[in-house]
VEXMARTI-779431 format. One record per residue (C-alpha): residue in one letter; x, y, z. Coordinates in nm, 3 decimals. Last residue first. Layout:
BEGIN
NODE code       x       y       z
NODE    a       X       Y       Z
...
END
This chain:
BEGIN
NODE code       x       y       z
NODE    x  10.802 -10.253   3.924
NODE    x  10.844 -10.645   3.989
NODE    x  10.555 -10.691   3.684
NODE    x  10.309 -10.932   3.883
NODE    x  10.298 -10.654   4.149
NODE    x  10.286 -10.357   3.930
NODE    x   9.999 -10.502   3.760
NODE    x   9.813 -10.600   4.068
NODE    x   9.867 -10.192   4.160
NODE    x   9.791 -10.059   3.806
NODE    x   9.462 -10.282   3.844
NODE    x   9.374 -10.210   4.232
NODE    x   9.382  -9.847   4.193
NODE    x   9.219  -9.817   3.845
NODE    x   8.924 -10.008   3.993
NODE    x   8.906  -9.784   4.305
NODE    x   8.958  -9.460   4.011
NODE    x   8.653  -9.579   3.838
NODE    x   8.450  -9.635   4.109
NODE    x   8.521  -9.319   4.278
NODE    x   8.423  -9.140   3.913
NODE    x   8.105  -9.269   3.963
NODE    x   8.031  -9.198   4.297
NODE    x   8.063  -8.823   4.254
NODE    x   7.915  -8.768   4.528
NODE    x   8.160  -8.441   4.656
NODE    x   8.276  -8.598   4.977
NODE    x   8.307  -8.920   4.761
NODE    x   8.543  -8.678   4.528
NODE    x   8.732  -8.575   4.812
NODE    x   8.771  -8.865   4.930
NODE    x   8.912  -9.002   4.554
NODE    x   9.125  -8.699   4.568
NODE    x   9.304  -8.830   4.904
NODE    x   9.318  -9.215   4.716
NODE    x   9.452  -9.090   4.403
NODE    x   9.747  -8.892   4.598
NODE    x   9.787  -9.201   4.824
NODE    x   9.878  -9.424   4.522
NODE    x  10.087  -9.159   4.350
NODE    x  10.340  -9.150   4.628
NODE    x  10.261  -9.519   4.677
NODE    x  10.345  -9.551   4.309
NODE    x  10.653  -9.308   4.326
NODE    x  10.882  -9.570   4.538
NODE    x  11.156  -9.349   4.594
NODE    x  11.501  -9.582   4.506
NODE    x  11.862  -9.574   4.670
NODE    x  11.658  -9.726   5.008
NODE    x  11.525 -10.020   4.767
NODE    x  11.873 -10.090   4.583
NODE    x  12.015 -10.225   4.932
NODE    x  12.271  -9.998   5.064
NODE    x  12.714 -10.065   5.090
NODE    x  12.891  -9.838   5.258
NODE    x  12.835 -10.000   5.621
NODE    x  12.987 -10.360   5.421
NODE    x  13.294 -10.125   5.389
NODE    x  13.378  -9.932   5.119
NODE    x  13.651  -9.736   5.373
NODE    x  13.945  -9.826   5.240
NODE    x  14.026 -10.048   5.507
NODE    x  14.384 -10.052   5.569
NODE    x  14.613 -10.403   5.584
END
């Protein structure tokens, strides 16, 4: 009997076929939230802190 080469080596988990964009996006708000503390704009740090860990608790609960 020949293999036909789709193999248990051809086969990937769904998580290396997918980018994960929300640590993509995740690290670009962090890097312009330094910037903006470098700037002291405190304010709009806050904000984008509490932005951070609501769209990332949401994504957690969701499975996205």
């Amino acid at each position: 009997m020949k293999d036909s080469g789709k193999g248990r080596q051809a086969e990937k988990p769904p998580d290396t076929e997918r980018d994960h964009p929300h640590l993509w996006v995740s690290l670009m708000v962090i890097f312009i939230l330094l910037i903006l503390m470098a700037l002291g704009q405190w304010d709009f740090v806050l904000a984008g802190f509490i932005g951070l860990i609501v769209g990332n608790g949401l994504a957690g609960l969701t499975g996205r």
